[in-house]
C-alpha positions as CSV (number, residue, x, y, z in Angstrom):
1,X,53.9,61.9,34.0
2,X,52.3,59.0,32.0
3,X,50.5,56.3,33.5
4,X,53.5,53.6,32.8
5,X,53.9,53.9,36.1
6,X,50.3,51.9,37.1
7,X,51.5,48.9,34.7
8,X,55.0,48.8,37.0
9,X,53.4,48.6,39.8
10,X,50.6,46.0,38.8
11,X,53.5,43.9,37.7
12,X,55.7,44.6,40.5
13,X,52.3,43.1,42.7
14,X,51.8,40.4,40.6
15,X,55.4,39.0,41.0
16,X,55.9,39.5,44.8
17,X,51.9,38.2,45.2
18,X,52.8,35.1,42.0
19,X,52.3,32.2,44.6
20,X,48.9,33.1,45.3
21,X,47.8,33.7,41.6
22,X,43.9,33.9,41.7
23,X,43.7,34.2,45.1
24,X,45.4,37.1,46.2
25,X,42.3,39.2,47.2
26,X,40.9,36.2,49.9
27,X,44.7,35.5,50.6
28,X,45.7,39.0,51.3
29,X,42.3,40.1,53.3
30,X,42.9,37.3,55.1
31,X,46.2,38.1,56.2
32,X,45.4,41.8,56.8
33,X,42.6,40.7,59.0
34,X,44.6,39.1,61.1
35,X,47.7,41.3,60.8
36,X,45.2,44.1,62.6
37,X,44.0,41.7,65.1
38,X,47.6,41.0,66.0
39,X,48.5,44.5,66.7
40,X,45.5,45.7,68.1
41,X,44.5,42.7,70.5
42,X,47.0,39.7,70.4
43,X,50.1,41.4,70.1
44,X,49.5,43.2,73.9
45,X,48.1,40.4,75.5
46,X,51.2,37.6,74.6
47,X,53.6,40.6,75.9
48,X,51.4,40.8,79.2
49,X,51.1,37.4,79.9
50,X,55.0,36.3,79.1
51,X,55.8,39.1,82.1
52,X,53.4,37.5,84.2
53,X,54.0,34.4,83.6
54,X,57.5,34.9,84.8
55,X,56.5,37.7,87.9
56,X,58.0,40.2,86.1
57,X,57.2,44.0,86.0
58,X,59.1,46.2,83.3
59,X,56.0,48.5,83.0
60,X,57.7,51.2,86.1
61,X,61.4,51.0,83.7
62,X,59.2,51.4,80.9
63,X,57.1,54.7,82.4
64,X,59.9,56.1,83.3
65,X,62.2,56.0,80.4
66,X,59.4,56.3,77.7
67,X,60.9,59.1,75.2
68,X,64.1,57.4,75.4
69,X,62.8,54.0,74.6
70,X,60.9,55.3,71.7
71,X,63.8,57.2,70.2
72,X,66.0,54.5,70.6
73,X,63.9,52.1,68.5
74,X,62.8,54.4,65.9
75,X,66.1,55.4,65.4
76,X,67.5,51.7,64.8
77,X,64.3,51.2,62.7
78,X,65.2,54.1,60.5
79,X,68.8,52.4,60.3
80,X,67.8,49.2,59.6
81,X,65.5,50.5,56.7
82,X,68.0,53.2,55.6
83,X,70.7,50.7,55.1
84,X,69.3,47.2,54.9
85,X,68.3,47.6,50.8
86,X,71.7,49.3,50.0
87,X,73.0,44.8,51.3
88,X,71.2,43.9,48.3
89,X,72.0,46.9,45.8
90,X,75.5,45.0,46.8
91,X,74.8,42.0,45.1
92,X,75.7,41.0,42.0
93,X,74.8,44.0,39.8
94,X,72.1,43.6,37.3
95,X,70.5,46.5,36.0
96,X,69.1,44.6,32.7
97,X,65.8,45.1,33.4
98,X,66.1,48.6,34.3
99,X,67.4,49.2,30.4
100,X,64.9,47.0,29.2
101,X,61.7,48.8,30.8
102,X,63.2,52.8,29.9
103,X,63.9,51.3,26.5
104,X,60.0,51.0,26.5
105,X,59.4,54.7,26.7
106,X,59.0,54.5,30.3
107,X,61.5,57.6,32.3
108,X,63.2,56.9,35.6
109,X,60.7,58.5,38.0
110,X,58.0,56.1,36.4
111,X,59.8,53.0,36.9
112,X,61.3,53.7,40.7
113,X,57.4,54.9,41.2
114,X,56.3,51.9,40.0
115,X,58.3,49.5,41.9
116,X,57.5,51.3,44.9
117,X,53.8,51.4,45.1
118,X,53.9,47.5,43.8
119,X,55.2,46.8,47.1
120,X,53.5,48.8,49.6
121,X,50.4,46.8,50.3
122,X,53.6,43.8,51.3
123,X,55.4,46.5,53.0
124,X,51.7,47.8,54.9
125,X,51.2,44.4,56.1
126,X,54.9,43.3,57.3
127,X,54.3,46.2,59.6
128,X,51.4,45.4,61.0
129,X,53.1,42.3,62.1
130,X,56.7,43.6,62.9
131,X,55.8,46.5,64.9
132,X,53.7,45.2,67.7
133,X,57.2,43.1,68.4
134,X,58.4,46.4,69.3
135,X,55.7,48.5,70.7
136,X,53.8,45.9,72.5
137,X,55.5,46.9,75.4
138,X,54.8,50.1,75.2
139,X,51.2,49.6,74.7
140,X,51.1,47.4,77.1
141,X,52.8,49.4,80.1
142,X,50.7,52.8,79.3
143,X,47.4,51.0,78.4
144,X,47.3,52.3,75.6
145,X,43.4,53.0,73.6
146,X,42.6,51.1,70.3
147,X,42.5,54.4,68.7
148,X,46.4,55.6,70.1
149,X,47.4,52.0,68.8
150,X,45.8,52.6,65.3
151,X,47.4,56.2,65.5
152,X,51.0,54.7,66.4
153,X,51.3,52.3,63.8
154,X,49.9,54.4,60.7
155,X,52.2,57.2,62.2
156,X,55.3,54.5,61.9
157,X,53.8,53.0,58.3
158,X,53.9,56.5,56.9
159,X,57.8,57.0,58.6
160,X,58.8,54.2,57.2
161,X,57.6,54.8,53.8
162,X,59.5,58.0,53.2
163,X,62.7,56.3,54.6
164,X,62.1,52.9,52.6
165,X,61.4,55.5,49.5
166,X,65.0,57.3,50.0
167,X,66.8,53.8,50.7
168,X,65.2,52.9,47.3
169,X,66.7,55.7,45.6
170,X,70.7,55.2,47.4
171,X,70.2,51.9,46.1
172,X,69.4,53.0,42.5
173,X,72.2,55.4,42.9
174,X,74.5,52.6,43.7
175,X,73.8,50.1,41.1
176,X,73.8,52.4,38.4
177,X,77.4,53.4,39.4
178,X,78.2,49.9,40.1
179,X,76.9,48.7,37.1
180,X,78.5,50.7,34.7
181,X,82.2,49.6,36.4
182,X,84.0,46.7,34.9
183,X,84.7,45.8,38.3
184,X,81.4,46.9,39.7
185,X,80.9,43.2,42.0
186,X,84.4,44.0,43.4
187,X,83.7,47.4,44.4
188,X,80.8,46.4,46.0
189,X,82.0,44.4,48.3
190,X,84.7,46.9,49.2
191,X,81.6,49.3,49.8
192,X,79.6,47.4,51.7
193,X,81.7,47.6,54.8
194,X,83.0,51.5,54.0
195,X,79.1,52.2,54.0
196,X,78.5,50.9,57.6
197,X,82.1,52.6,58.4
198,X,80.7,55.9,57.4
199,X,77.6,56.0,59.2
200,X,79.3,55.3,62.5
201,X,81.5,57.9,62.2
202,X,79.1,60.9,62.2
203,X,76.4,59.0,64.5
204,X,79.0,58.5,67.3
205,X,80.2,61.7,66.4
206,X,76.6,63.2,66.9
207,X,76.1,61.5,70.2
208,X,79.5,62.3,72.0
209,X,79.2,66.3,71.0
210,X,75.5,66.4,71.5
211,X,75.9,67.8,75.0
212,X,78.2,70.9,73.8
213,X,76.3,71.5,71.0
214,X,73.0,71.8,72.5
215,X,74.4,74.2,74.8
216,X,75.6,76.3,71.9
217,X,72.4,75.8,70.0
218,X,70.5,76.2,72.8
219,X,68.2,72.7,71.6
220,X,68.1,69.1,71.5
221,X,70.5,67.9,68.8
222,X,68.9,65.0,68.5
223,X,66.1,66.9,67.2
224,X,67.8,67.2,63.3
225,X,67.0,63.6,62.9
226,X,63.6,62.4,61.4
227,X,64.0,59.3,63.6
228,X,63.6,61.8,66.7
229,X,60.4,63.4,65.4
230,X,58.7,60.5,64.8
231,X,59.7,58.8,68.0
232,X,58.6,61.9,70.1
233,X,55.4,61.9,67.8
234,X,54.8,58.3,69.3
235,X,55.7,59.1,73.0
236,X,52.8,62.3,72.8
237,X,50.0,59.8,71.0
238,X,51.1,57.3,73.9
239,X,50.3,60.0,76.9
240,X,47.6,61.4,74.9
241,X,45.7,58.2,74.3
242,X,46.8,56.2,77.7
243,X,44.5,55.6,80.1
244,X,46.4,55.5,82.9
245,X,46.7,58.9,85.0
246,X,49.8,59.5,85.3
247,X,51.9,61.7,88.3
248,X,52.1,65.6,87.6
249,X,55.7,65.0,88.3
250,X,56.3,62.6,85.4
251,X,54.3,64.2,83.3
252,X,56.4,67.1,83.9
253,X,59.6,65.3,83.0
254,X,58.0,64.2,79.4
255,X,57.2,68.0,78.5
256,X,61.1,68.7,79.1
257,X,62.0,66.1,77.6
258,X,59.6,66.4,74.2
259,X,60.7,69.9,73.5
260,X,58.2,70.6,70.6
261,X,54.2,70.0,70.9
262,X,52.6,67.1,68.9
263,X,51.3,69.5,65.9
264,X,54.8,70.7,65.3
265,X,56.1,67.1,65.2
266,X,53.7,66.6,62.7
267,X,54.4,69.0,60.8
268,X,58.0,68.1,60.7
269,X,57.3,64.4,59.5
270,X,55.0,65.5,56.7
271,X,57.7,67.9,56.1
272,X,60.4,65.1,55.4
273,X,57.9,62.4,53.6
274,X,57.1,65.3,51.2
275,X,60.6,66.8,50.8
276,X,61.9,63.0,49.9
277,X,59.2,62.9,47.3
278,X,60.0,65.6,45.5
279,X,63.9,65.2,45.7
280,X,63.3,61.8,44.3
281,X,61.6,62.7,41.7
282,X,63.6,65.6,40.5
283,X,67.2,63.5,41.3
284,X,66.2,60.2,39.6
285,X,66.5,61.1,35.6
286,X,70.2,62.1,36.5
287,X,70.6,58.8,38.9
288,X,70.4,56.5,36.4
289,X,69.0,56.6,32.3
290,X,69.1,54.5,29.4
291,X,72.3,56.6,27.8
292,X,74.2,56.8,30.9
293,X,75.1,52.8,31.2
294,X,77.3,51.3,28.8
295,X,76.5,47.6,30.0
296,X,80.5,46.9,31.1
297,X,82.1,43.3,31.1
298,X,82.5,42.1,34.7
299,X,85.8,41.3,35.5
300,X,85.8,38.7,38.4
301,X,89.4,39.1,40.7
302,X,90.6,35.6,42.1
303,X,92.7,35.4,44.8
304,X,94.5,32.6,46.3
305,X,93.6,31.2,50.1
306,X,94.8,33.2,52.9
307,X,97.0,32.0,56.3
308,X,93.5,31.7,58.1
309,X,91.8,28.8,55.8
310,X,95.1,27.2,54.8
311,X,95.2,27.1,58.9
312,X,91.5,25.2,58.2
313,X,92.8,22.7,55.7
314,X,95.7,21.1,58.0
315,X,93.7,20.9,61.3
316,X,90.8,19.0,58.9
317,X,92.4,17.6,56.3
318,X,89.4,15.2,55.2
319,X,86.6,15.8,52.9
320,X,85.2,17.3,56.0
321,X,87.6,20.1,56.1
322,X,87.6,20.7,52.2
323,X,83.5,21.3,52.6
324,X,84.3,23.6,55.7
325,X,86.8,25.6,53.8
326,X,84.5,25.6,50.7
327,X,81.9,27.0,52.6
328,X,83.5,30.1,53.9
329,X,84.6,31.0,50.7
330,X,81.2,30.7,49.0
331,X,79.9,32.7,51.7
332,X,82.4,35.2,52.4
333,X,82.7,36.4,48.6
334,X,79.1,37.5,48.2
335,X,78.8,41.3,49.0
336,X,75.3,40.6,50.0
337,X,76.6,38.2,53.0
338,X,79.6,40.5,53.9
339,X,77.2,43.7,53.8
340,X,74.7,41.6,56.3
341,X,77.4,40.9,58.7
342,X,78.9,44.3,58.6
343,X,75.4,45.7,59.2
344,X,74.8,43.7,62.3
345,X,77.8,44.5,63.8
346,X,77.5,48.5,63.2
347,X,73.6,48.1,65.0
348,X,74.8,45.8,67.8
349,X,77.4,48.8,68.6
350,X,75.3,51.7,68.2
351,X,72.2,50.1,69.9
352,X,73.3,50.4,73.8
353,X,75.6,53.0,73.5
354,X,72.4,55.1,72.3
355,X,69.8,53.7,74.6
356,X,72.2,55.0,77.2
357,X,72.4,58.1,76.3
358,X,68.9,58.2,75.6
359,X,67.5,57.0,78.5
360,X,66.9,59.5,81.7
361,X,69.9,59.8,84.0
362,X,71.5,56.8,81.5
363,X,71.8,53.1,82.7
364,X,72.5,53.8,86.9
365,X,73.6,50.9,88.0
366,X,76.8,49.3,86.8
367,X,74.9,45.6,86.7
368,X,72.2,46.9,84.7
369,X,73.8,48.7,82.1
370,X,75.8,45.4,82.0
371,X,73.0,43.4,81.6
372,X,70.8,45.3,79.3
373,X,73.7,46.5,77.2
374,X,74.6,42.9,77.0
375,X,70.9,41.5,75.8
376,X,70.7,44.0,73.1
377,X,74.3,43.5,71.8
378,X,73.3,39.6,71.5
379,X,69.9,40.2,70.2
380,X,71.2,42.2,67.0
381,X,74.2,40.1,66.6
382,X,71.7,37.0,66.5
383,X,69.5,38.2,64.3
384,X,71.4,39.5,61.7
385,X,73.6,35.9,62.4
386,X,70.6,33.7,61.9
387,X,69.1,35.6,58.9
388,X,72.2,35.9,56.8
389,X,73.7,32.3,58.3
390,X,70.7,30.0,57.8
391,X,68.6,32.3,55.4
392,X,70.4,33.6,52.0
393,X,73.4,31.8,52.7
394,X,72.7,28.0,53.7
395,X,71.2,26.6,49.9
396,X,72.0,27.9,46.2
397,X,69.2,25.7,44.2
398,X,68.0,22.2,44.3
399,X,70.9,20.9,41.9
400,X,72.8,22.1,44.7
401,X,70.5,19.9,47.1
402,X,70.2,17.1,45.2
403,X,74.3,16.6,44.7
404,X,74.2,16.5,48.4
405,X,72.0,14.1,48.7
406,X,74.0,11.4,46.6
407,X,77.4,11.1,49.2
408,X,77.0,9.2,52.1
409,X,75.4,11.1,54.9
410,X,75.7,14.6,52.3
411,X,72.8,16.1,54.4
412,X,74.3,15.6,57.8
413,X,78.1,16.1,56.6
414,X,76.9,19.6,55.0
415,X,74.5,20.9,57.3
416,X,77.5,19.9,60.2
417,X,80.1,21.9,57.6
418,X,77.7,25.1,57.2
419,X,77.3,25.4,61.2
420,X,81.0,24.9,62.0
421,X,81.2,27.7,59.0
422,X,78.8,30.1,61.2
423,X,79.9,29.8,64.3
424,X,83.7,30.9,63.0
425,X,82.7,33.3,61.3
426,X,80.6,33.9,64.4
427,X,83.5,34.3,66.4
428,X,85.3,37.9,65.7
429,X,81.5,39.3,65.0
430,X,81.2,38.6,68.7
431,X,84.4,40.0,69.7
432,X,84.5,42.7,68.0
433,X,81.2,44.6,69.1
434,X,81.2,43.2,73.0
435,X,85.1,45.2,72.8
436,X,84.0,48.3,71.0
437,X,80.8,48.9,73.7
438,X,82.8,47.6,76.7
439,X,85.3,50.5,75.7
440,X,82.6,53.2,75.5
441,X,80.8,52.5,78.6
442,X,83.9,52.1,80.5
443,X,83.2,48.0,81.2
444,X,86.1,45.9,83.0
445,X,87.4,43.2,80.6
446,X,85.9,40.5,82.5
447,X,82.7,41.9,81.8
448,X,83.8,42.6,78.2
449,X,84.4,38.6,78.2
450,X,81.5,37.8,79.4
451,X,79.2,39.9,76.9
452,X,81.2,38.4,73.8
453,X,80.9,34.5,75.1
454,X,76.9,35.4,75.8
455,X,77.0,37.2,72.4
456,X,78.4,34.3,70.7
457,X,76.2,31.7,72.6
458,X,73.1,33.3,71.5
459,X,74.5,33.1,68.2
460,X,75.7,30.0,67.6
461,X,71.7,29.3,69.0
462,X,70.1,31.6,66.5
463,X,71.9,30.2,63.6
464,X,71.0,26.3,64.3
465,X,67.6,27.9,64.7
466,X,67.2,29.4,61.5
467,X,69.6,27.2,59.0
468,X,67.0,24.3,60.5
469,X,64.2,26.2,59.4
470,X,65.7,26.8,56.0
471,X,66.6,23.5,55.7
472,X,62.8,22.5,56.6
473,X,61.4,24.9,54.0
474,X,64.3,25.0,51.7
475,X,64.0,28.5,49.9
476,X,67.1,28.6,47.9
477,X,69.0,32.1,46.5
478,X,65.0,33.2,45.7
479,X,64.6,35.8,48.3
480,X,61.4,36.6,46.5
481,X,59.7,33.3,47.1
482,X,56.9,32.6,49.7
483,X,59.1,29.9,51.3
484,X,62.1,32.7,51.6
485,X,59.2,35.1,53.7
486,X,57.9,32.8,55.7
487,X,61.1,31.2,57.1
488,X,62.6,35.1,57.7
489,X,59.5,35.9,59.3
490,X,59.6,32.6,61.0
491,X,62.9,32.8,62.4
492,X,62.8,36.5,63.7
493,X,59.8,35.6,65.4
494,X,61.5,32.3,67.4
495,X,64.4,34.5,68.0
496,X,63.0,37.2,69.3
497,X,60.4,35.4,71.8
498,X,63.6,33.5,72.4
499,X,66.0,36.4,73.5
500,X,62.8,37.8,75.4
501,X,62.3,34.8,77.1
502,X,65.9,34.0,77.7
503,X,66.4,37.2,79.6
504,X,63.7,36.7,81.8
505,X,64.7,33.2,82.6
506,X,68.1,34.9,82.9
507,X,66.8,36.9,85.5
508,X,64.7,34.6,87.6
509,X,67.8,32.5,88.1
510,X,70.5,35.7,88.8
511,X,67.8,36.5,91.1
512,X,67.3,32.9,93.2
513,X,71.3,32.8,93.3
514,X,72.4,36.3,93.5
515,X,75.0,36.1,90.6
516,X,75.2,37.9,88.0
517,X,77.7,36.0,85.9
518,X,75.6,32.6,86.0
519,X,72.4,34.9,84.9
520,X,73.8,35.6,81.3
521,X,75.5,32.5,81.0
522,X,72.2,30.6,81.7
523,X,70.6,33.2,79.2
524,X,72.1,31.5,76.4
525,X,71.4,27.7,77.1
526,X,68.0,27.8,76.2
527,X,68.9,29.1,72.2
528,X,71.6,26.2,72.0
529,X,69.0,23.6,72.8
530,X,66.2,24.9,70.8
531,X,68.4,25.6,68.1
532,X,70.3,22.1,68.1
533,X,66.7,20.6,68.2
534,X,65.5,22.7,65.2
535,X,68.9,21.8,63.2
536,X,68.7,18.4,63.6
537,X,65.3,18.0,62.5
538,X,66.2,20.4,59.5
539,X,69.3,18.2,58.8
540,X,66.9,14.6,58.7
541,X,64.9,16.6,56.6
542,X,67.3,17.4,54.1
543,X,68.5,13.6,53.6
544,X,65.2,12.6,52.3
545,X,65.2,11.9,48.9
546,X,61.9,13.8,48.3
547,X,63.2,17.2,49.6
């Protein structure tokens, strides 16, 4: 292999890094310094004090379900990553400058090598931040040792390398297909909901035969997926380094439960970061060259209104209604949106359904499994609504801006017409997965009910909450601008502090009056207001003339 690959990746820097220009080195030690500090110190201690703040003590839950904690998270993590970049290989497909680098006497493996490594000091430090929002917990409950914490996340950076490395490559895969189809933007929105179809199937499938199977195997089934090792690899440097002394008897249950030692699970992840390496590189001249496209026409299809927005237009048939209308069809005919909302939906369905059967002895008690099921069905439906609502999808380019600015009241009239465009799109995304998990786990309808209105109250929050901060720090359609980072990363973390704190306000007030039903509907309040706070101020923002 030539060295084209080094000038890829020095470019591939250079653009994601281009805000900074000669200050990259100060600007990225100076993130990285405090990216550790977070994890290692900060990260912890803001976890420990919320739950005291609040008299709560999760750290007994926590102890007790550990292994199925951790192998619930890594395995939505290794979801999220697997089919997160496949949303944007659904965009419009544009493999231009693909053809122009390989017509440079650059091959395929160079240029996806390239690209990679370019990204992987950005990709290092979003972990440092990201992951302590999931282990912190963890850390927290076990006391966990610097060193098991430094262990932890360069265990998880190396995971989610490989997987972020093999997503690459399905997307590659993807747009070259695409791309050489005359109707390649067509069939990618068509494909971005079979894809998230697909993977349900065989993970439901894998989780309702896992008990038969592992008594005809005779092991864990669970155990095939590289998610599992390095979740169990997690759970053994968590004992390992805690330092806690735990009871014989729990300590018991966690060698049943982690069927292999640590070694083997190491082993088994260097295994699969190493076998994805290789495949890559010996797949990726037949994924995609310069001979195999033939740069296709796209062929747009148009289709008229359906019943549902001709519904729209008579109930509003003012300039009001028209902008309403026009926004859900902007919206909902980019794949990139519709792959979003799909991938939301698939999470927020698989995440309790395998926590459940994850955790030891499952949920117990009929109120708990209804109210954790319930908090994580509205956390991943309000991300992924607040993200794709208020992030990609809220402003196309300044141009865009600036002709809303000239009507009287544009600002307030289109930041009122892309809400009301969220929250009904908002509404069968909450109804579907609250019916889908209320069938599985055998929930009454009431309680079915009651998980879609929270669902959809917490989303309806989240997307004031991050259309506001888009519309403070407008970032456009350039997802690879600073001001696009730093409102995603700005809005996740609101959101998730939000839904955290939410459930433990939730619970202080079922608590006091013994009620389930008024704990997650008071859950929700606090995202409204916060969110219609945020909008508002995003909304004034917008109508100034300078913006």
């Amino acid at each position: 292999m030539s060295h084209g690959w080094r000038a890829i990746a020095k470019a591939e820097f250079r653009v994601s890094t281009s805000r900074f220009r000669r200050g990259r080195l100060v600007a990225f030690a100076g993130a990285y310094a405090f990216a550790i500090v977070w994890a290692l110190l900060l990260a912890p201690e803001v976890v420990s004090g919320l739950f005291w703040m609040f008299e709560v003590d999760p750290n007994p839950l926590i102890q007790a379900g550990l292994p199925g904690i951790m192998r619930t998270l890594l395995l939505v993590l290794w979801v999220m990553i697997l089919l997160y970049p496949l949303s944007y290989s659904l965009q419009e497909i544009k493999i231009g400058q693909w053809e122009i680098m390989l017509s440079s006497n650059v091959r395929t493996r160079e240029m996806l090598l390239g690209m990679f490594v370019g990204k992987i000091p950005i990709y290092f430090l979003i972990a440092l931040i990201m992951a302590p929002l999931f282990f912190s917990v963890i850390v927290s409950a076990f006391s966990i040792t610097l060193l098991g914490q430094a262990l932890m996340y360069l265990a998880v950076f190396l995971f989610v390398l490989a997987t972020i490395w093999v997503s690459n490559l399905l997307s590659v895969g993807i747009q070259a297909k695409l791309g050489d189809s005359p109707r390649g933007n067509d069939l990618a929105k068509a494909l971005s909901i079979v894809v998230a179809l697909i993977f349900l199937v065989p993970v439901y499938g894998l989780m309702y035969f896992a008990g038969p199977l592992t008594e005809i195997l005779g092991w864990d089934i669970f155990l095939v997926l590289p998610s599992t090792w390095c979740a169990d690899l997690l759970s053994w440097i968590a004992l390992l380094s805690t330092s806690l002394t735990l009871p014989p008897a729990l300590m018991d249950l966690y060698s049943l439960i982690l069927v292999l030692p640590p070694i083997a699970y190491v082993i088994l992840l260097v295994a699969f970061a190493v076998a994805t390496v290789v495949g890559g590189f010996s797949l990726s001249e037949r994924m995609f060259s310069l001979e195999s496209t033939r740069g296709a026409d796209k062929v747009i299809t148009v289709k008229g209104e359906n019943a549902v927005l001709r519904g729209l237009r008579r109930l509003m048939p003012g300039s009001f209604g028209t902008l309403t209308v026009t926004s859900i069809k902007e919206f909902s005919r980019k794949a990139q949106n519709i792959s979003r909302v799909a991938y939301g939906a698939i999470l927020a369905i698989i995440l309790p359904v395998i926590f459940n059967l994850s955790f030891v002895g499952g949920f117990g008690e009929p109120i708990f499994m209804l109210v954790l099921s319930t908090f994580m069905v509205s956390m991943m439906l309000g991300l992924i609504a607040g993200l794709t609502f208020g992030g990609v999808g809220f402003l196309e380019s300044k141009d865009q801006l600036w002709i809303i600015q000239s009507g009287p009241s544009g600002a307030w009239k289109y930041m009122k017409a892309r809400l009301l465009q969220s929250f009904l799109i908002s509404i069968p995304l909450a109804l579907f997965p609250a019916a889908v998990v209320s069938l599985i786990m055998d929930l009454t309808i009431l309680d079915g009910l009651l998980m879609s209105l929270h669902s959809y109250v917490l989303m309806c929050g989240c997307v004031m909450i991050a259309t506001g901060i888009t519309a403070l720090n407008p970032a456009y359609e350039d997802t690879k601008s600073s001001a696009f980072y730093v409102n995603t990363l700005v809005s996740m973390l609101i959101i998730m502090f939000l839904v955290l704190g939410s459930l433990i306000l939730g619970i202080r007030v079922g608590a006091a009056l013994e009620n389930i039903y008024l704990l997650l509907l008071t859950a929700g309040m606090p995202a409204i207001l916060l969110g219609g706070l945020i909008a508002g101020l995003g909304a004034h923002r917008l109508s100034a003339p300078e913006s």
